[in-house]
Every structure is written in C-alpha cells, then in structure tokens.
N, C-alpha and C positions, 0 to 999 in steps of 0.2 A: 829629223833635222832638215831645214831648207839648203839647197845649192847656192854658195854664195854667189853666184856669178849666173847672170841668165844671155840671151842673146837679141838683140833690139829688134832685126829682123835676118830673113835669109836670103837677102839680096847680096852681091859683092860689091860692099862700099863701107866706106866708113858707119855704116849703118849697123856692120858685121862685127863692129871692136865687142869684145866683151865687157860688160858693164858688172860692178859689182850691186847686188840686190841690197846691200848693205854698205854705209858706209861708216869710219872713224876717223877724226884725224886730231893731229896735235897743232892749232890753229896758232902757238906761242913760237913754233918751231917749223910748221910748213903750214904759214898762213895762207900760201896759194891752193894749200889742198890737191899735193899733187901725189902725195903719200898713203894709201890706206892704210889703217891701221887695226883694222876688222880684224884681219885673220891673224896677226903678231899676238904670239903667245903673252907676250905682257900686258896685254890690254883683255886677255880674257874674261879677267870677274868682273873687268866693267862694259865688258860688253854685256855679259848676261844680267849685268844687274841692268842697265837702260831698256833690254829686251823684256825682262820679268814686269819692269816700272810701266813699261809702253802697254803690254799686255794691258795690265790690271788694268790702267786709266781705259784701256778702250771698252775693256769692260764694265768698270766702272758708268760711263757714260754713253753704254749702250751703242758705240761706234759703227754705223751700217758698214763701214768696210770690213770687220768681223763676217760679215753674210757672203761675202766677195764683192766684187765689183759695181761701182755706184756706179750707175748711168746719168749722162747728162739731164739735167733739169729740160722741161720743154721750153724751146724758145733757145736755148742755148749756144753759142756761136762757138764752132770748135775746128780743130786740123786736124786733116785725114792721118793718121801714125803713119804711114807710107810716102806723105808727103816729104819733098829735097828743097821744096823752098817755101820761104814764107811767105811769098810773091801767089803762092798757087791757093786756090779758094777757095774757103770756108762752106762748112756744113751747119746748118742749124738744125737743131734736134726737134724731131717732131713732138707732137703733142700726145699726149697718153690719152688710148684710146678707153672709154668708160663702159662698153660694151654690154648695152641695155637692151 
C-alpha cells in the first residue's frame, strides 16, 4: 500500500505542508474541497473501487505513467519544482539525443 501523504519539498516553507497523494471529496457538501475524504472510513469501497477502475483503464490503454515518470516532450516550456514564484524563469526541455 502507498503512503497517503508525501512531502512537496524539504525546504521550511509552505512548500513543507503535507499534501495528500490522494484525494476525495464530497463536492455537494464541501464544494470548496477543503475536506478529504480519502482516508474516512466510509468512503472505503469507493475509494478502492476508483483505484482498481484507474488501474485497469491505465492499463488498459497502456498508460506510460505505469513505467514511472514521463519526461517533458522536447521543446517543452516548464517550472523548476523548486521555484516560489511564477515571475522566476522557465526551462525548456532539451532535445532527445539519437546517438548514432
């Protein structure tokens, strides 16, 4: 079983709140989604049942995040995870080397 809660980074800043890896909520009832509902026992079987559904589809359709981590596409315009603002500048992904 996955840890529901990971950590964003290990700097001290808001950057430090724990995040859950998972989330649920009841949108009829806390439309602001300030509520998880992940770990509350009464949402169990439907948690497992959205996780078994997610599964299959990614398999299903061969999902490359099954393999881990997709890398940026080349050419792609991205922010460093470590960045505090959105003022601070962008990386573009280099190109995939074909190594002939």
């Amino acid at each position: 079983m996955r840890p529901n809660v990971f950590y964003l980074h290990s700097h001290d800043s808001w950057r430090d709140r724990p995040v859950a890896a998972e989330h649920h909520y009841d949108l009829f009832f806390d439309p602001a989604e300030l509520h998880n509902l992940i770990d509350d026992e009464t949402c169990h079987a439907v948690a497992v049942d959205l996780r078994d559904r997610l599964q299959r589809w990614m398999e299903e359709t061969a999902d490359p995040l099954l393999d881990g981590p997709v890398p940026a596409p080349p050419g792609a315009e991205f922010n460093d995870p470590d960045q505090v603002s959105p003022g601070e500048p962008t990386h573009i992904a280099a190109p995939v080397s074909r190594g002939r």
